[in-house]
N, C-alpha and C positions, 0 to 999 in steps of 0.2 A: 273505337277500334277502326283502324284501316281494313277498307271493303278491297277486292278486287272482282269486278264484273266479269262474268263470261255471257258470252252470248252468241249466239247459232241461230242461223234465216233457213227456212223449208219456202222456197221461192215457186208458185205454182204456175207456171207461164199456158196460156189454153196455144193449140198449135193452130196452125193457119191453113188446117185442112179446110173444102170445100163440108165434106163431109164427117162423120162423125168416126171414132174410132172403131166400132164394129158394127156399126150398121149404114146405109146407106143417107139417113137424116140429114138436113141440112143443118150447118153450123152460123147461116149467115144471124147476126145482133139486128132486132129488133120487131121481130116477128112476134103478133098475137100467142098470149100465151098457148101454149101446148100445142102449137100447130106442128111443130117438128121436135115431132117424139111419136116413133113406128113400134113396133111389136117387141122389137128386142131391144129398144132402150126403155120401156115399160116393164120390162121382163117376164112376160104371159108367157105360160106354160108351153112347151114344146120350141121355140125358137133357140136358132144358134148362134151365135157371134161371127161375124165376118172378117178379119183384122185388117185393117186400113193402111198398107204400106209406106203411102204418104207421111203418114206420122213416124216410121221408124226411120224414115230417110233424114226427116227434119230431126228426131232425136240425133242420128249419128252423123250427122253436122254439126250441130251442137260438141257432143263432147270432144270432135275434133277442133271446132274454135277453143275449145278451154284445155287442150292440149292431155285431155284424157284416157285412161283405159277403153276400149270399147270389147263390150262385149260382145263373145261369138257365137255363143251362145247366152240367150234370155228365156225366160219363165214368168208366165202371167200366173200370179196367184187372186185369189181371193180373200178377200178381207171381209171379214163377218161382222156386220154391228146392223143396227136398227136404225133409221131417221126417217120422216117422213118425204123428204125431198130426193131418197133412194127404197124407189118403186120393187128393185130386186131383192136387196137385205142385205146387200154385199158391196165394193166393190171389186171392180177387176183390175190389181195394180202389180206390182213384181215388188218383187219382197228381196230373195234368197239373189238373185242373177237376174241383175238389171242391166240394161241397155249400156250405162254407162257407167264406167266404174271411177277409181280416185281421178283428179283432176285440179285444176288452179287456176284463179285467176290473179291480176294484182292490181288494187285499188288506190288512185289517190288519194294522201291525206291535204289539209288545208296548208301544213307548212312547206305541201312541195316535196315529202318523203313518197315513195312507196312504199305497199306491203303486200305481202305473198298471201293468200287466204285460199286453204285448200277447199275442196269440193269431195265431199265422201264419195256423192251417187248422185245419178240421175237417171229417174224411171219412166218409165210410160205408164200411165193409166187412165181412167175415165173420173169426167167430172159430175157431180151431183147435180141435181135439180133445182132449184131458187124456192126457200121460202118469203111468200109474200104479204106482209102485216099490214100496210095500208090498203084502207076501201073496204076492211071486214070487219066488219061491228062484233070486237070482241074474240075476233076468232082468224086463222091465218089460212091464207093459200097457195098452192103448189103451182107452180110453173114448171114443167116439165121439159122442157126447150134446151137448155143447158145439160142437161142428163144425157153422158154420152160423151162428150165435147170432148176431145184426144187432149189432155195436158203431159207435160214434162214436170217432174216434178222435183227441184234441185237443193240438195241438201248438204250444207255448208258443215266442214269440222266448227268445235266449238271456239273459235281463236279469235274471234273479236272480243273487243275489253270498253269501246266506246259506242255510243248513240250514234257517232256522230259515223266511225268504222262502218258500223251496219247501214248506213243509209248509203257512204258511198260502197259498199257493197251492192245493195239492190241498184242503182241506177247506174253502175257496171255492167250488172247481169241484164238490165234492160236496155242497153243499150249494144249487148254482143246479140241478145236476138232477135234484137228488128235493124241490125248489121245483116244478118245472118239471114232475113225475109221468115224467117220460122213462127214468129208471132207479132201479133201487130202492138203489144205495148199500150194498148189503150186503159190506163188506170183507171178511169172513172165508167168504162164498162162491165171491169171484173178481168180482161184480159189476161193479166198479171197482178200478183198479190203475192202476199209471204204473213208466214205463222213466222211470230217472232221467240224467240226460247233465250228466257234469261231467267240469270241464276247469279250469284252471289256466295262467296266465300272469303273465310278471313286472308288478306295476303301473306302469301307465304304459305299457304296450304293447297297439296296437293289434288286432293279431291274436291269435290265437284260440291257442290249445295245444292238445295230440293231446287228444280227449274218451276219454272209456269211459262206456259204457251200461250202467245197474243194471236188472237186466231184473227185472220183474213184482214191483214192492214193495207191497204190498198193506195198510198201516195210517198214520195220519199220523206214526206216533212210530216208525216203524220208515224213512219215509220222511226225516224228519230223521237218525235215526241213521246211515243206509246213506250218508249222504250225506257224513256228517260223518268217519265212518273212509274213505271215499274219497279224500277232501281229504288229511287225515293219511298216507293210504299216496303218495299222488301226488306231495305235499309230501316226506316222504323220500326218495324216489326221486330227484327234481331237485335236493335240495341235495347228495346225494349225487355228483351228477353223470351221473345216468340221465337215459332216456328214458322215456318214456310208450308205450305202444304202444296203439294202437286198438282196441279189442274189448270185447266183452259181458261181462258177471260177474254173478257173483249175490252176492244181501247172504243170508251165515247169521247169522240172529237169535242165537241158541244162545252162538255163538262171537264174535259183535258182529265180523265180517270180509267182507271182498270177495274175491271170487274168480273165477278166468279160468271162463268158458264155451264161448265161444269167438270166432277172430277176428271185427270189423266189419267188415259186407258195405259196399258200396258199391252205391250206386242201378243201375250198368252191369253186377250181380254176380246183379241179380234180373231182370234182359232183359224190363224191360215194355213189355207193349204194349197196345192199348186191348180190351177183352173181347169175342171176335165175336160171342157168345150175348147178347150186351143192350145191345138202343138206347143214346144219351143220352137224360137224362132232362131236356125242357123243363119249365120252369113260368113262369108267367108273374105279375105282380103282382097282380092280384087273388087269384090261390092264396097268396101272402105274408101280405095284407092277411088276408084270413081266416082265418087261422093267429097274426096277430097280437092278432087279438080274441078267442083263448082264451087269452092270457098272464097268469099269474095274477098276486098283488102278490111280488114278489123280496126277495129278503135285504134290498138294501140301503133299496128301497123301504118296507118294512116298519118297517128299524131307524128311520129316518127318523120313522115315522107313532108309534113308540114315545114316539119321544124330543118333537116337536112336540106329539101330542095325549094320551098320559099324561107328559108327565114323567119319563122316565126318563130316567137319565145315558148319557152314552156309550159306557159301558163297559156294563152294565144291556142297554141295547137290545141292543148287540151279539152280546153271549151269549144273549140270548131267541131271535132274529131267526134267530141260525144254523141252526137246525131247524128243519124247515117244523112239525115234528108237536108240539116240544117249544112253540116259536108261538105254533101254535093252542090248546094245553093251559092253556099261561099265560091266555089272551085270553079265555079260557071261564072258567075259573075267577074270573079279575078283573073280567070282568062279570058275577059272578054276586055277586061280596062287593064291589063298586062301590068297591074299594079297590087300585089297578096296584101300587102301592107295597109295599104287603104282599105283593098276589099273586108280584109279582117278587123279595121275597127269599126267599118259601116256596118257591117254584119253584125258585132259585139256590142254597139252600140244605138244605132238608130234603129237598125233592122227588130232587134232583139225588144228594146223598148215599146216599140208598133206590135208585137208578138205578146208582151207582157199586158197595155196598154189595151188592145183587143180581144184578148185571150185566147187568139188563134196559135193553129201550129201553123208552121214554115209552107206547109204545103196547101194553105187557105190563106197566106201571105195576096192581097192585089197587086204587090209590085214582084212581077216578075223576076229572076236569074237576069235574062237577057237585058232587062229594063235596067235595073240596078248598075249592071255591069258598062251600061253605054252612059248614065250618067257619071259611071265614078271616071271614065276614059273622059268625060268632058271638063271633069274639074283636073286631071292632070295636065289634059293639054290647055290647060288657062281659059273656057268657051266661058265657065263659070267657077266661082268662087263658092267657098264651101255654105255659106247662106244662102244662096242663090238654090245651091245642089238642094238641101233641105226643104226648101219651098217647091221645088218640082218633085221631089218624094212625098211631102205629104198632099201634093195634088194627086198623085197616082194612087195613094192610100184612098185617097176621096172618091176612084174609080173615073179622073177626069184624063185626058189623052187617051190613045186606042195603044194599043199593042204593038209589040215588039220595041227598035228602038225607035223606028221613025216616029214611033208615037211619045217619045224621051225630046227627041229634035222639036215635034212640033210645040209642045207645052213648052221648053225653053223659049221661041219666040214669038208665044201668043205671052207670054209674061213678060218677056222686055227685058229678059236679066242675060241674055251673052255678056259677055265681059268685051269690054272696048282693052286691046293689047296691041293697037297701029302707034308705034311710039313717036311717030310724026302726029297723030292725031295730039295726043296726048302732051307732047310737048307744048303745040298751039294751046291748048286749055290753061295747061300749066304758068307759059307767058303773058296769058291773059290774068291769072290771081293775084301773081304776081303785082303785075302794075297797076291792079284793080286796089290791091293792098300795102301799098307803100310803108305805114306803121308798123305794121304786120314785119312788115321786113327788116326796118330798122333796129325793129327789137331780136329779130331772128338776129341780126348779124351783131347786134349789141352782148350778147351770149355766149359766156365763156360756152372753147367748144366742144367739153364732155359732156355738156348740158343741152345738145343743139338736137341731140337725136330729140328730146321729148318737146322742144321747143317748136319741132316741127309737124309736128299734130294737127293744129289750125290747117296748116295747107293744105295738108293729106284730105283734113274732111271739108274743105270748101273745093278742092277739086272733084271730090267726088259728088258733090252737090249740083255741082255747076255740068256734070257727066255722068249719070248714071249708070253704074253698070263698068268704071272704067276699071282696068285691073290695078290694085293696090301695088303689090309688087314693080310695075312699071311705072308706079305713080311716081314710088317712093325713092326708084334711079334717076328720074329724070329731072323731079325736086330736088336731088342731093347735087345732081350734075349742073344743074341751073342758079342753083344760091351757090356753088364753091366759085360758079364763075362773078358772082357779084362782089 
């Protein structure tokens, strides 16, 4: 039987409050457990909620980057269930009248298409506490610290159909809001994460098939994977002649498998109701309006301005565009060596590599914007050649010259690689090989002469032997100009 996949991302992004959503706690990563966690993110009898406006500001930035409803009205509800890593019993999330209503964003595919993939909702609420298994002999423990943490929480219609969809999905939506400064993006702290919902139905049929929920996948290539052994297990199941059953599971990396967690609750299973400890929150357009005139330029905004005002291809823009920081890295560099085109494959290429190579991001890069951008201006105007450039970048990788560009100038001439481009010099060298090489020559000129270009190799590399550092390019006129006269 022909399958068709649906699948739907509940993307959890934590907001980049200093502090927590209703209490004054600190949100900074990496603090001793349970040191920030106060009276009302513990939920001890008699404390109130405070609502952290910060976070609705960064919510309603948000749904105006994704070109959505915002609402004028919002409703904190509560949600009722049990866990140990929520000290309340609840949480406090919007259910009925969320902050942000329908919305859109559109994703690259690998062949270079777009696609429109709507956005139902996006709410505000609080995040849960960390359960902690390692160090406990047999038994788990509670980190309190996360408890509180203001998230966005954004909830995709069901219209993706690939693995491959939903991954560039999430690193869309990660990439509009650490555009946006609303969250910092860090996967491997928890920052951002997404429950993944797939589901399976015969093609051609209207309704939906039982889902399962991949709960908290946390990287884009683990959110493709988890996605894709879900399919594969769901798929055996029904040709088998099973069922699906509804419920949570986790993706282990390790083992590249899904696995039960536990059964799916249902919305009548979490008995909400609307929060008695907090107003709704009005706002009215002029707060929209003003919020809209701190929106910075977006991905696609951006790719756009790439491609229009320097020339870069489609594919080019896309991958600069994708990161606010790697962006702005290119865009400094490139106006500093007034060359996009370079700056975009040093960046694509060598930069990217040293990124991949070291594991760092862009902004733990040793080679500076400014740095970058004075070498790539020295291999245009011929000081040095692109080997030469490579070797003074992975000096600066090595933390060797001082900063800015004069420290670019001085490592080119503690290494000895200016390019020699005095074409009076270069002539004298050249009349030197020459007559050093008489055979050499005999056989150049003996050469039928659609054959001469390759014939003429030997010079090229005994000139630069005899010169180091000379520029090839003037090697190669002033050889061509010197044998037509023999």
């Amino acid at each position: 039987m022909e399958w068709e996949v649906v699948i739907g991302l509940e993307i959890h992004a934590q907001l980049a409050t200093k502090s927590k959503i209703f209490s004054g706690s600190s949100t900074a990563y990496g603090a001793e457990a349970n040191t920030q966690a106060n009276a009302v993110d513990l939920g001890l009898p008699g404390v109130l909620p405070v609502f952290n406006e910060e976070a609705l500001r960064m919510a309603v930035k948000f749904g105006l980057a994704i070109d959505a409803e915002i609402g004028m009205k919002s409703v904190f509800d509560r949600k009722n269930y049990f866990y140990p890593d929520s000290p309340k019993g609840y949480q406090t999330t919007q259910l009925h009248h969320p902050i942000v209503g329908m919305g859109h964003i559109d994703i690259e595919l690998e062949n270079g298409e777009s696609r429109r993939i709507n956005v139902t909702r996006a709410h505000l609420e609080e995040d849960a506490g960390k359960s902690v298994h390692e160090g406990f002999d047999g038994m788990s423990g509670i980190d309190l610290n996360r408890a509180g943490t203001p998230l966005v929480e954004i909830v995709s219609e069901p219209e993706m159909r690939t693995a491959k969809e939903a991954a560039a999905y999430f690193k869309k939506m990660h990439s509009i809001v650490t555009y946006l400064g609303i969250c910092d993006g860090d996967l491997s702290q928890g920052s951002m994460r997404c429950d993944c919902n797939v589901s399976l139905r015969p093609k051609g049929q209207e309704e939906f098939g039982t889902r399962t929920e991949i709960k908290n996948v946390n990287s884009f290539r683990n959110v493709e994977r988890a996605i894709n052994t879900e399919i594969q297990r769901q798929m055996d199941i029904l040709e088998d002649g099973g069922s699906i059953t509804q419920e949570t599971r986790l993706y282990d990396a390790d083992k590249d498998e899904t696995r039960s967690m536990r059964s799916k609750e249902v919305e009548n299973d979490y008995r909400y109701f609307p929060c008695p400890d907090l107003l709704p929150i009005i706002i009215d357009q002029e707060y929209v309006d003003a919020i809209k005139a701190t929106l910075p330029e977006l991905p696609d905004a951006k790719k756009a301005r790439f491609q229009s005002e320097h020339g870069l291809s489609l594919m080019d823009a896309a991958v600069l565009s994708s990161d606010r920081q790697l962006a702005d890295y290119f865009e400094a560099a490139a106006n500093i060596s007034g060359d996009y085109k370079i700056a975009a494959n040093w960046v694509m290429g060598d930069v990217s590599a040293a990124l991949n190579r070291l594991e760092i991001s862009i902004s733990e890069l040793p080679v500076t914007a400014e740095q970058l951008g004075r070498l790539l201006s020295l291999i245009k105007d011929n000081t040095l050649n692109n080997g030469g450039a490579k070797e003074v970048f992975n000096a600066l990788l090595d933390g060797k010259g001082t900063d800015g560009a004069e420290g670019v100038d001085a490592l080119v001439d503690s290494l000895g690689l200016k390019q020699v481009s005095d074409t009076g010099a270069i002539e004298e060298i050249v009349a030197q090989v020459l007559a050093d090489n008489p055979k050499l020559v005999e056989g150049y000129l003996a050469t039928p002469e659609e054959k001469r270009g390759k014939a003429m190799g030997p010079f090229i590399g005994l000139t630069r032997k005899a010169a180091k550092g000379v520029n090839p390019q003037v090697v190669m006129d002033v050889l061509k100009q010197k044998l037509s006269e023999l």
